[in-house]
MIGU-17181 format. One record per residue (C-alpha): x negated, y negated, z; residue in one letter; residue number from 0. Coordinates in pm, whole numbers. Each point is the difference from the previous one (the first is absolute). Layout:
<sites>
[site [X Y Z] 'A' NUM],
...
</sites>
This chain:
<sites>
[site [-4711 -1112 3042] 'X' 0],
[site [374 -94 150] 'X' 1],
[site [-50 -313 218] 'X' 2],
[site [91 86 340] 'X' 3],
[site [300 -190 35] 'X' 4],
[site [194 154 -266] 'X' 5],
[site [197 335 15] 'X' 6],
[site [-17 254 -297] 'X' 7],
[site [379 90 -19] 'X' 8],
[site [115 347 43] 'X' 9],
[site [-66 234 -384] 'X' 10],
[site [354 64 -41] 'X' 11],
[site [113 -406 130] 'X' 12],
[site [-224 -86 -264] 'X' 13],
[site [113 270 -273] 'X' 14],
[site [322 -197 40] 'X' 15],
[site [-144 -341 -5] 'X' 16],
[site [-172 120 -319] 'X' 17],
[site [336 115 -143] 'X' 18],
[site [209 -315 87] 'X' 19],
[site [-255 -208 -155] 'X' 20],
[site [-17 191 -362] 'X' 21],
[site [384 25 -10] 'X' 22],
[site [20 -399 105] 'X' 23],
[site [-214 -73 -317] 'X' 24],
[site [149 246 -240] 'X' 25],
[site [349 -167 92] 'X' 26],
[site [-103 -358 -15] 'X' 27],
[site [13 -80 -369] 'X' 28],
[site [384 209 25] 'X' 29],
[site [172 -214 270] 'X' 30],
[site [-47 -438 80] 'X' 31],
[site [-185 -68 317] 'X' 32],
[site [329 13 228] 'X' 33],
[site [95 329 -125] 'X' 34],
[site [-294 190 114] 'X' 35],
[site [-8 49 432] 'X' 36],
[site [-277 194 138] 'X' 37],
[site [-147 -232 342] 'X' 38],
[site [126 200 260] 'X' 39],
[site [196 -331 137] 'X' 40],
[site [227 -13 -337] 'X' 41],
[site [37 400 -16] 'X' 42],
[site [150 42 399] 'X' 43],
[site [324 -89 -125] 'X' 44],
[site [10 301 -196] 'X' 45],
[site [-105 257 236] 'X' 46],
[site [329 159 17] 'X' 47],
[site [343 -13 -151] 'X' 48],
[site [384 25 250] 'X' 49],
[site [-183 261 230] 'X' 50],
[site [-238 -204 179] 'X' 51],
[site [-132 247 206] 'X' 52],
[site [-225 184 -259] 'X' 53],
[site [-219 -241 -166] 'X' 54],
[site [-332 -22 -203] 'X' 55],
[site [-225 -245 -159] 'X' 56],
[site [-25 2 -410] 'X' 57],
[site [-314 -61 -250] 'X' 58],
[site [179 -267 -83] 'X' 59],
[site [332 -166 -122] 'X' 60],
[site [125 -56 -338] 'X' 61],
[site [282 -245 -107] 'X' 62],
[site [69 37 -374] 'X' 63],
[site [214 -257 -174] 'X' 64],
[site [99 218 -316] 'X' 65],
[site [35 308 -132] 'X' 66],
[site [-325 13 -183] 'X' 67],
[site [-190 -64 280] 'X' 68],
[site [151 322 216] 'X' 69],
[site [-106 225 -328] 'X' 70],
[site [-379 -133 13] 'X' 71],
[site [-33 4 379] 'X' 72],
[site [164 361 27] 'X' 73],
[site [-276 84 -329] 'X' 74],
[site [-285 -135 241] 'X' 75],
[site [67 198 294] 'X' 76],
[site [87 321 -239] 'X' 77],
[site [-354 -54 -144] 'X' 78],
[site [-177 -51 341] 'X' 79],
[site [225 236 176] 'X' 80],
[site [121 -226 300] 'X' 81],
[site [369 103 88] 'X' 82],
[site [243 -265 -16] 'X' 83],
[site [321 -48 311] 'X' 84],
[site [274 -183 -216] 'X' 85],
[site [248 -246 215] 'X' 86],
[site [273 -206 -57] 'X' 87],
[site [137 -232 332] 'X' 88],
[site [-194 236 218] 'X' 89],
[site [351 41 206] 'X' 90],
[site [10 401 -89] 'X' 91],
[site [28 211 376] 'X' 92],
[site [-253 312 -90] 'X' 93],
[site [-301 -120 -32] 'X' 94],
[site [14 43 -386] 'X' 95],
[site [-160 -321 -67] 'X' 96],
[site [-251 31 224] 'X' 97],
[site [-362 -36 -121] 'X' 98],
[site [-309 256 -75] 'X' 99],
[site [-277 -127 178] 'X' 100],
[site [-233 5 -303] 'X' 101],
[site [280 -80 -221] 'X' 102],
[site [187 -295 -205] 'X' 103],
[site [319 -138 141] 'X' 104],
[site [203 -142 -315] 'X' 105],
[site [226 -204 78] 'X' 106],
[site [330 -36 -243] 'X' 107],
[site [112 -311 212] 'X' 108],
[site [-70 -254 -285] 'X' 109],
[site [199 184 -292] 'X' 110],
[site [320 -146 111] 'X' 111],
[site [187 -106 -303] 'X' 112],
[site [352 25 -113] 'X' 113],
[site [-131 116 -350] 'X' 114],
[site [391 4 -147] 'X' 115],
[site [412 42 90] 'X' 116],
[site [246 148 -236] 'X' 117],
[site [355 -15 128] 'X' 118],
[site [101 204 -278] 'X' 119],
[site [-170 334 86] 'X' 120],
[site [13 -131 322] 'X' 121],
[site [-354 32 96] 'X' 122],
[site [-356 -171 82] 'X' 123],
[site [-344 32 -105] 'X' 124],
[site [-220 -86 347] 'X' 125],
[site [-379 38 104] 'X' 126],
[site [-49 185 302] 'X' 127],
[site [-79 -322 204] 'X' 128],
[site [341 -119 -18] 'X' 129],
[site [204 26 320] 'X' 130],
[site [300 239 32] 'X' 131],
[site [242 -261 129] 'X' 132],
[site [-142 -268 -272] 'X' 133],
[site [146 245 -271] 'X' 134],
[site [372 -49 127] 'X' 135],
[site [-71 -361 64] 'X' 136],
[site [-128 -34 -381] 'X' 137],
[site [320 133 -115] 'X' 138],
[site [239 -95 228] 'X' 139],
[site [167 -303 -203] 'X' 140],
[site [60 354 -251] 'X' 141],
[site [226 161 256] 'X' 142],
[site [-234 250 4] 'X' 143],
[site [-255 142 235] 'X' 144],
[site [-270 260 78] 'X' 145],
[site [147 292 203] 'X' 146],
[site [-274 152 235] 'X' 147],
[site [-68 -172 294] 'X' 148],
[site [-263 39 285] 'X' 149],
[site [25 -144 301] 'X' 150],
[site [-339 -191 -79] 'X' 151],
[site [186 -85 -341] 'X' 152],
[site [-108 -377 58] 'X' 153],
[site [-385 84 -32] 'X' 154],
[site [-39 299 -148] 'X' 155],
[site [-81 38 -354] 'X' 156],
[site [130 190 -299] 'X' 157],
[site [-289 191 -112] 'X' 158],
[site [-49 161 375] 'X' 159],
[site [377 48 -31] 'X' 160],
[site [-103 260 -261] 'X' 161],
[site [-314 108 186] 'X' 162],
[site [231 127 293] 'X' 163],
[site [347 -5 -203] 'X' 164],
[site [109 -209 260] 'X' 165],
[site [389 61 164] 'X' 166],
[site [229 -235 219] 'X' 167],
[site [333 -52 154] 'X' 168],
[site [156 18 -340] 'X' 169],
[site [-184 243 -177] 'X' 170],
[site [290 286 127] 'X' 171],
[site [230 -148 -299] 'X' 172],
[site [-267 -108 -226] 'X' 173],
[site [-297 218 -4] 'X' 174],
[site [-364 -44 86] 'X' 175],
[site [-240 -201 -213] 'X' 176],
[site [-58 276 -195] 'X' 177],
[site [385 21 -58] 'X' 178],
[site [1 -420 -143] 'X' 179],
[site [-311 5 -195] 'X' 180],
[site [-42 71 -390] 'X' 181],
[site [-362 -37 -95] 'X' 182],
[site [-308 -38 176] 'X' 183],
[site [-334 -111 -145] 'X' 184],
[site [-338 39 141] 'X' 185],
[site [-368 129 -48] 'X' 186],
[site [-195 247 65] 'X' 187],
[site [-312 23 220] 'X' 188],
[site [-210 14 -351] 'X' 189],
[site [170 -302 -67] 'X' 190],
[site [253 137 -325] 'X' 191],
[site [313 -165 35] 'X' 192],
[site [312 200 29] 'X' 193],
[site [406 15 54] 'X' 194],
[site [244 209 164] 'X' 195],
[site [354 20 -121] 'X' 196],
[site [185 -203 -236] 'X' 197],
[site [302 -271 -42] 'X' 198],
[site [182 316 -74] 'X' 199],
[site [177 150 266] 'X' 200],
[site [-181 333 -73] 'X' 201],
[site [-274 86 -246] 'X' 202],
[site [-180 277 -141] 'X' 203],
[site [-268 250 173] 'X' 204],
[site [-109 30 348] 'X' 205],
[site [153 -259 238] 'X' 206],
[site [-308 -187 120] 'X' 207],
[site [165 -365 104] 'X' 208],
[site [163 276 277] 'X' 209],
[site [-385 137 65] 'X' 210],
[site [-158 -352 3] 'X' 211],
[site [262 -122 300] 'X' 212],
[site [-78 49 299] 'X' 213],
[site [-334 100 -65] 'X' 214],
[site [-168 -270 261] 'X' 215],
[site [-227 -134 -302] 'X' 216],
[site [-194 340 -56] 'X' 217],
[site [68 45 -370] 'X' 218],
[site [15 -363 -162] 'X' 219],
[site [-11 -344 80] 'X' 220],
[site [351 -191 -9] 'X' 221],
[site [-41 -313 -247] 'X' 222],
[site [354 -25 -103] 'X' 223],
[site [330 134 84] 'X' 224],
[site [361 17 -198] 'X' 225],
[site [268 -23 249] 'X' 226],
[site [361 47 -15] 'X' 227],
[site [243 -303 88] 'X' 228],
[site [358 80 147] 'X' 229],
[site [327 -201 52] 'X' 230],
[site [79 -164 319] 'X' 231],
[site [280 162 187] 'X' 232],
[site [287 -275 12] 'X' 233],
[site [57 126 379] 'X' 234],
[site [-192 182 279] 'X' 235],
[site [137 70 376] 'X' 236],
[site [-154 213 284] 'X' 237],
[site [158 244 250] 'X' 238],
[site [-174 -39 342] 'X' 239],
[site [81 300 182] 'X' 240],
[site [-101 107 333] 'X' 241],
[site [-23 346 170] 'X' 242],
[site [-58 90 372] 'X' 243],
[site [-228 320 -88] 'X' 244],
[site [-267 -15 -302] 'X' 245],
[site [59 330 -114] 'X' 246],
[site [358 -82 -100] 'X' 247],
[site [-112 -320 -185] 'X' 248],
[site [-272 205 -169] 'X' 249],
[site [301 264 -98] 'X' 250],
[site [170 -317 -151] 'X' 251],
[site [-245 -102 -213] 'X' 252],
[site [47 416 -140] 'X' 253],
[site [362 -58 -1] 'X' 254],
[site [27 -311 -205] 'X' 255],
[site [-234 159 -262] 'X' 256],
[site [209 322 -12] 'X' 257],
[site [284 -175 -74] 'X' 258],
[site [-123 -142 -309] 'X' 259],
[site [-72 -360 110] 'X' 260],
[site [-306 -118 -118] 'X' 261],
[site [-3 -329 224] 'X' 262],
[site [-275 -260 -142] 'X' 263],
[site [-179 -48 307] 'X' 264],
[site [48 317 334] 'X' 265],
[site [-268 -123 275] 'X' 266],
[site [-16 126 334] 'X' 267],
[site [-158 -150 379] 'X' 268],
[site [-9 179 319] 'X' 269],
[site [120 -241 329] 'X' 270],
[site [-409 -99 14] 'X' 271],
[site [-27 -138 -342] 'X' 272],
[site [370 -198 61] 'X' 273],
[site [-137 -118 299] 'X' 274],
[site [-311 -110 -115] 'X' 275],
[site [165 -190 -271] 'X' 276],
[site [324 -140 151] 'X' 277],
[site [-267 -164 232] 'X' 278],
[site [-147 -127 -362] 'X' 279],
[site [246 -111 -208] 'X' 280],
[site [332 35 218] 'X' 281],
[site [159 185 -311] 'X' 282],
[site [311 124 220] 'X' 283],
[site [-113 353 68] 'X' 284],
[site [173 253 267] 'X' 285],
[site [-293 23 267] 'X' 286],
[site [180 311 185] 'X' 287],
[site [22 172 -343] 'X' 288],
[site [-265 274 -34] 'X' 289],
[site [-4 -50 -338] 'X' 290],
[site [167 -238 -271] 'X' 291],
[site [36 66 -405] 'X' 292],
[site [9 -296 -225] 'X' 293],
[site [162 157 -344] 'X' 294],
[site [36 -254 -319] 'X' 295],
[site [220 -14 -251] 'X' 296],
[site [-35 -191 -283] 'X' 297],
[site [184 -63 -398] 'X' 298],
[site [322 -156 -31] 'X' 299],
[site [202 -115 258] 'X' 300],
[site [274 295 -100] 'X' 301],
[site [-272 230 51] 'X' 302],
[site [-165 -68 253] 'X' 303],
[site [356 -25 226] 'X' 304],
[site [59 370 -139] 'X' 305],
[site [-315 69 131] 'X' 306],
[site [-1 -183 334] 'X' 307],
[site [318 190 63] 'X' 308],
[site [-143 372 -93] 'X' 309],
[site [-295 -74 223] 'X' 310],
[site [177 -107 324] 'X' 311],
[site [218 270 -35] 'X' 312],
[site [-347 255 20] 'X' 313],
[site [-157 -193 261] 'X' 314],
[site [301 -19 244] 'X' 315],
[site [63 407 -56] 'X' 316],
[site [-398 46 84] 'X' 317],
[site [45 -180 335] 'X' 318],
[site [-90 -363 -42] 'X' 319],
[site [74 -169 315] 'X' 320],
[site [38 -335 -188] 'X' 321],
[site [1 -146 -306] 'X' 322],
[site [-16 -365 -151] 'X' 323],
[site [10 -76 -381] 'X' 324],
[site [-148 -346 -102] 'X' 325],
[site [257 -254 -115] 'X' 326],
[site [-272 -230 -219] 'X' 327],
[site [-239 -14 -144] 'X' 328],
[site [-206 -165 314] 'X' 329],
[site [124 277 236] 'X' 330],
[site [-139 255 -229] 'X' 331],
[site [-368 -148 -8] 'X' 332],
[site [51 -71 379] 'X' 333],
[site [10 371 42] 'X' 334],
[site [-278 64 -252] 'X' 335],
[site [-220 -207 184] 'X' 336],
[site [-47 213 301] 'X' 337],
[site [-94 294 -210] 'X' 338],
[site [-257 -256 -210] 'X' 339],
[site [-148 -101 297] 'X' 340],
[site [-30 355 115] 'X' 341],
[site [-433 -16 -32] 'X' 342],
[site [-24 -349 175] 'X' 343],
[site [187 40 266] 'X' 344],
[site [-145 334 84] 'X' 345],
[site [-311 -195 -15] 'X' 346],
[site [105 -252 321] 'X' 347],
[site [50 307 224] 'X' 348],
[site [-387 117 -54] 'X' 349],
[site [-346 -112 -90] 'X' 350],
[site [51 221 -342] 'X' 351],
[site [226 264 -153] 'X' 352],
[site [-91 242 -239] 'X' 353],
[site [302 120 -251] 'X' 354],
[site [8 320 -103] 'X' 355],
[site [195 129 -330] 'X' 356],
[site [140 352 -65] 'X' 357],
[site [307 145 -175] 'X' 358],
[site [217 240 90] 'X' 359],
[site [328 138 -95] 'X' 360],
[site [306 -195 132] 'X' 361],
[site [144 274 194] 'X' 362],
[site [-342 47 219] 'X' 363],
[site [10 -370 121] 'X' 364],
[site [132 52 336] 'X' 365],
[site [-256 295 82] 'X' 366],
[site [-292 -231 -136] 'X' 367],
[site [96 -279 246] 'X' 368],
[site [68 275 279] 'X' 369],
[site [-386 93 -88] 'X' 370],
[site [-76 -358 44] 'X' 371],
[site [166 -60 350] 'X' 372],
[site [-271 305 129] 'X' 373],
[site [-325 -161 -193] 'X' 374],
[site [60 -316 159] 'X' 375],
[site [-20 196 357] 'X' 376],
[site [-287 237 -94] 'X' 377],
[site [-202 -301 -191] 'X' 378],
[site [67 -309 321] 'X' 379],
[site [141 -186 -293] 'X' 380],
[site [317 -181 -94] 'X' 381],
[site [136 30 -374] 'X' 382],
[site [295 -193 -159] 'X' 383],
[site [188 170 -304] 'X' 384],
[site [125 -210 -320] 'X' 385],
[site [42 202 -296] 'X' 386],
[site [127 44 -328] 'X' 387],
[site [261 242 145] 'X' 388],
[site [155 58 -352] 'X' 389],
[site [-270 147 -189] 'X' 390],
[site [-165 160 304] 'X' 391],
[site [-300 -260 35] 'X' 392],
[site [-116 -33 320] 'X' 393],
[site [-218 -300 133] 'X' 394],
[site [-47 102 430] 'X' 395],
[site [-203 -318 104] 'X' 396],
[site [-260 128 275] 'X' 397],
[site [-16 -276 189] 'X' 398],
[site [-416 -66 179] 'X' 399],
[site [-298 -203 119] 'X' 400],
[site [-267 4 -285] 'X' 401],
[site [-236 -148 254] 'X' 402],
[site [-22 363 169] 'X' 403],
[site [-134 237 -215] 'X' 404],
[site [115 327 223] 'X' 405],
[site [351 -182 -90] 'X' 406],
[site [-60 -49 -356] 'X' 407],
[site [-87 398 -39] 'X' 408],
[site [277 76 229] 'X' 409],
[site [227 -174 -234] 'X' 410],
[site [-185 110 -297] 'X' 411],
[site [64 386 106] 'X' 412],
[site [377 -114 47] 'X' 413],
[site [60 -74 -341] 'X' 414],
[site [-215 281 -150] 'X' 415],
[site [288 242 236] 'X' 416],
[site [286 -210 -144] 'X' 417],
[site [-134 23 -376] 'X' 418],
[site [-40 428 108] 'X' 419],
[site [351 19 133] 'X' 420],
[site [105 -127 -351] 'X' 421],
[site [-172 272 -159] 'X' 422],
[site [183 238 249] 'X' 423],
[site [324 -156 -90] 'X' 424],
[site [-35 57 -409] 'X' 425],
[site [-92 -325 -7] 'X' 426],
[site [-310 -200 -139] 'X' 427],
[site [-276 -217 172] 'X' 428],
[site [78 -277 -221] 'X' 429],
[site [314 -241 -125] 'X' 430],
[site [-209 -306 -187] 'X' 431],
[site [-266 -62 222] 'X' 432],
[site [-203 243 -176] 'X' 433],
[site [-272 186 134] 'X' 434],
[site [-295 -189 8] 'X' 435],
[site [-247 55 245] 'X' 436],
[site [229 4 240] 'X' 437],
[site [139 355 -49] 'X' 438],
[site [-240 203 -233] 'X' 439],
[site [-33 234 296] 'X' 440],
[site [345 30 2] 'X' 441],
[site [-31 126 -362] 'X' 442],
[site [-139 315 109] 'X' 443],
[site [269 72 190] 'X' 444],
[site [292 -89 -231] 'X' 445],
[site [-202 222 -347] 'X' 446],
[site [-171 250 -18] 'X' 447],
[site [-324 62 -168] 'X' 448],
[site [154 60 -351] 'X' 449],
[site [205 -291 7] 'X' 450],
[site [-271 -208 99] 'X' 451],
[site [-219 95 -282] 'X' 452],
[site [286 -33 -260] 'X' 453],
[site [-4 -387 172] 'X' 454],
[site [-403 -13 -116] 'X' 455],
[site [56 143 -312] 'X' 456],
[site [228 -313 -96] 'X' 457],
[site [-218 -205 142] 'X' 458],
[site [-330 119 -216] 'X' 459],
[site [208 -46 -323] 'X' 460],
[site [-6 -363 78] 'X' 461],
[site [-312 -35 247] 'X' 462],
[site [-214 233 -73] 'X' 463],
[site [-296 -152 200] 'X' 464],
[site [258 -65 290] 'X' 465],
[site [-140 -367 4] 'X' 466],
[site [398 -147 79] 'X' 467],
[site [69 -12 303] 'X' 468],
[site [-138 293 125] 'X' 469],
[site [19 180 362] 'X' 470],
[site [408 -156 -22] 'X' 471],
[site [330 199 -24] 'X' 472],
[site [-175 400 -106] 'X' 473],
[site [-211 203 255] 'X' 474],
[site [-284 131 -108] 'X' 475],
[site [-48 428 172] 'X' 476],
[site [-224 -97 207] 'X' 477],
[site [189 -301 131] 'X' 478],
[site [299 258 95] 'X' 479],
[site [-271 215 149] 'X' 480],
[site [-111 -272 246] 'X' 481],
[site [325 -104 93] 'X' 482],
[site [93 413 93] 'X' 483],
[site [355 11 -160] 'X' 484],
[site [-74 205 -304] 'X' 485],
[site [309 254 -65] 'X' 486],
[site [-131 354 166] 'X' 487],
[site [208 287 -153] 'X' 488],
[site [-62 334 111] 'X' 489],
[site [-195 -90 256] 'X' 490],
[site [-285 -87 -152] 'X' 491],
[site [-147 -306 -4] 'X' 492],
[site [-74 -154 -325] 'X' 493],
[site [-358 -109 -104] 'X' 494],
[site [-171 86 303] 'X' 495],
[site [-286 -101 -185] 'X' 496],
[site [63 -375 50] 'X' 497],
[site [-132 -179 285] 'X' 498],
[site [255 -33 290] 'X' 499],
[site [9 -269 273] 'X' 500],
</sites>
C-alpha cells in the first residue's frame, strides 16, 4: 500500500528515471566521480549549446579525460542503445549540440591538449578540446598560425570546428576548416576507432576526411585532429570603403572578385550594424554610409601595395563614396573591431538577437538585403546585416524580446523566410553554422526526397542504429511532411499518405 503522502510518478517519468539510473551505474566504473553529471542542478548548464532558445535536459553528462574512455562510454550506450549529443565549447548557433532528452551529452571539453608541433611540415596534432585561437597562440613564436577563424575563435574549439567546418573573416583567401585540416581521428558509435585522411595532401579511395567535416558529429566522434600550420603574412592593411546605396557596395564586393583579387578578408555592414558599433567601439565608421566594405590584404609589403592599389581602383569605379586605407597596424584592428563586435553590440539595442546564416552567390547580395528591408516591415522587427560579403555568407541579425513568445515566433518565422529566400537565390541555408536543429525544416525545402535519403544512406554506413546525434542536420519524410514544403511536381502532392498538420 503507497502511504498517502507520497506520489507514484508518472509511467513514462519513471521509465526515464529507470533509464538514467542503469546508464549512471554502467558508466561509473568508466569515468572518476567529477566526470559523471546527472543531478539535474549540474546538467542545466548543458541544456543547450549558442542557440539558447531551443533547449532540453540530458540523462546525464559525461566528461572523459582520454581517449579510451570516449571508446568505452560510446560501447555502453551502443550496447544499451541510448543515443549520444557530442559537444565541444557548446558555442555552435544551430542547435547541433543540443541534447536528446533520454540521451547522453558527452562532453569533449576536457581533451584539450597540444598533443605535438612540427615546424617542418608545418603542422599540429590537437584534441578536439583545444581552442581555435590557442592553436595560433601555440605557434606563434614559429611565425606561423592557424588560418580559419570564427568570430567566436576565442572559445570555440577545434573538434566542433570540424563538426560544422567552421568559416571566418579570412577563410575567403584561406579556405574553410575543411580546406586547413589533414587528418581527423575519431570513433564510432560501436566504439571502433577510426581516421579520415592522411599527412598526405591526398590519399587513396573515397575521400571521407571531406565526408566526416561538417557532419555535426553524426558519423564519428572527434578525438584528435591533424591541422595544417601557415606562415604569418609580414604585412596586412584594410580598405574601408563606404557607399551611399547597398546595392552598389554589394556589386563591389562582385567586382573585386571578378577582377581577380582574392582580398584576405571582404566583410560587409549596412548603416544599422555601423551604427550599432561606432556607438561600441568608436572604430571610425561613415554613419551616413548605407553600407561600408572592409577588404584585407595581406603578404609582403610589395604585394600587398600592388594590391591595395588594384582594389581602390575597383571600388572607386563601382561608386564608393569614400574610402580610407589603414596606415598601421593599430588603424587596421581599429577598423576590425567594429565588425568583431558586430554580435555584442547588436545585443545592447535588444533584449536578444537571433543570427541567422545563409549563402548566396555574390552577385544576389543586394536583392537578398532588398528582401530583408520588406521582412523587417511584414515581421514588426528590426534586422542588422554583417556578412561575409566575399564568399556570399550572410549572418542578418533579427534583432527581439525573448521574454514574448508571439515575438520569439515572429522572429523565428523571419529567419526561416530569410534562410527560403536563399534557396530562391541559388543559394544554401547554411555557411558554418550548420544545420542543427535550428534549420532541419529548412532541409526539406533546400533537397529533395532523393537527396535526403542519399544523406541517410551515409549516415547508416557509420550509424547504423542512428544512436549519434540523432533528430540533427537530416529530415526524416515525415518531418518534411509536417512542416508542408515537400517539392510537388505535377501537381501532385507527394505522400499523401503521411499525416499533415
Amino acid at each position: 500500500m503507497i502511504p498517502m503522502n507520497m506520489v507514484t510518478p508518472p509511467p513514462e517519468l519513471a521509465a526515464i528515471t529507470a533509464l538514467q539510473s542503469k546508464l549512471v551505474s554502467a558508466l561509473r566504473p568508466i569515468l572518476p566521480e567529477h566526470a559523471l553529471l546527472w543531478e539535474p542542478e549540474d546538467t542545466i548548464p548543458y541544456e543547450c549549446d549558442g542557440l539558447a532558445a531551443y533547449r532540453r535536459m540530458p540523462l546525464a553528462v559525461a566528461l572523459p579525460e582520454t581517449e579510451a574512455q570516449v571508446a568505452q562510454i560510446l560501447k555502453v550506450c551502443f550496447d544499451m542503445q541510448v543515443p549520444i549529443v557530442p559537444r565541444g565549447s557548446g558555442t555552435g548557433l544551430s542547435g547541433g549540440a543540443m541534447p536528446i532528452s533520454q540521451g547522453l551529452v558527452l562532453s569533449l571539453a576536457k581533451l584539450k591538449k597540444i598533443i605535438s608541433i612540427d615546424p617542418f611540415t608545418r603542422t599540429a596534432v590537437v584534441q578536439p578540446g583545444v581552442r581555435n585561437l590557442a592553436i595560433s597562440e601555440a605557434v606563434a613564436h614559429l611565425g606561423l598560425y592557424y588560418a580559419p577563424d570564427p568570430s567566436s575563435q576565442i572559445a570555440c574549439s577545434i573538434g566542433g570546428n570540424v563538426n560544422e567546418n567552421s568559416g571566418g573573416v579570412h577563410c575567403l583567401k584561406y579556405g574553410l576548416t575543411l580546406h586547413n585540416v589533414l587528418k581527423v581521428r575519431g570513433i564510432l558509435m560501436s566504439g571502433e576507432i577510426v581516421e579520415f585522411g592522411s599527412l598526405a595532401p591526398d590519399s587513396p579511395g573515397l575521400d571521407l576526411l571531406a565526408i566526416v567535416m561538417g557532419s555535426e558529429g553524426m558519423l564519428a566522434v572527434v578525438t584528435e585532429v591533424t591541422v595544417k600550420l601557415i606562415a604569418k603574412p609580414k604585412l596586412a592593411r584594410v580598405i574601408m570603403a563606404s557607399f551611399d546605396d547597398i546595392e552598389k557596395g554589394a556589386d563591389a564586393v562582385a567586382a573585386i572578385i571578378a577582377a581577380g583579387i582574392i582580398p584576405a578578408g571582404l566583410e560587409m555592414m549596412d548603416k544599422a550594424t555601423t551604427r550599432a558599433v561606432e556607438e561600441f567601439v568608436h572604430a571610425g565608421y561613415d554613419l551616413e554610409a548605407e553600407t561600408i566594405l572592409l577588404c584585407e590584404s595581406d603578404g609582403t609589403p610589395e604585394e600587398v601595395a600592388e594590391e591595395i592599389e588594384r582594389m581602390t581602383k575597383v571600388l572607386e569605379q563601382a561608386g564608393a563614396s569614400g574610402i580610407q586605407i589603414s596606415q598601421n597596424e593599430a588603424e587596421r584592428l581599429k577598423f576590425w573591431s567594429g565588425r568583431k563586435n558586430a554580435f555584442p553590440a547588436a545585443g545592447r539595442l535588444a533584449p536578444d538577437y537571433y543570427c541567422m546564416d545563409g549563402t548566396i552567390p555574390r552577385r544576389n547580395i543586394g536583392t537578398l538585403l532588398r528582401r530583408i528591408q520588406g521582412m523587417e516591415k511584414k515581421y514588426g522587427l528590426a534586422c542588422l546585416n554583417v556578412f561575409h560579403a566575399g564568399d556570399g555568407n550572410m549572418h542578418p541579425l533579427i534583432l527581439f524580446n525573448g521574454a514574448d513568445q508571439e515575438e520569439w515566433h515572429r522572429a523565428e518565422e523571419f529567419g526561416t523566410e530569410i534562410l527560403e529566400a536563399c534557396v530562391e537565390l541559388d543559394g544554401t541555408i547554411t555557411g558554418e553554422h550548420g544545420v542543427g536543429i535550428e534549420k532541419i525544416n529548412s532541409m526539406c525545402v533546400q533537397f529533395g526526397e532523393g537527396e535526403r535519403e542519399s544523406f541517410w544512406g551515409v549516415k547508416a554506413a557509420f550509424d547504423p542504429e542512428r544512436l549519434l546525434n540523432p533528430d540533427k542536420a537530416i529530415p526524416t519524410l515525415n518531418r518534411c511532411a509536417e512542416y508542408g514544403r515537400m517539392r510537388i511536381s505535377g501537381g501532385n502532392l507527394p505522400h499523401p499518405e503521411l499525416e499533415r498538420f
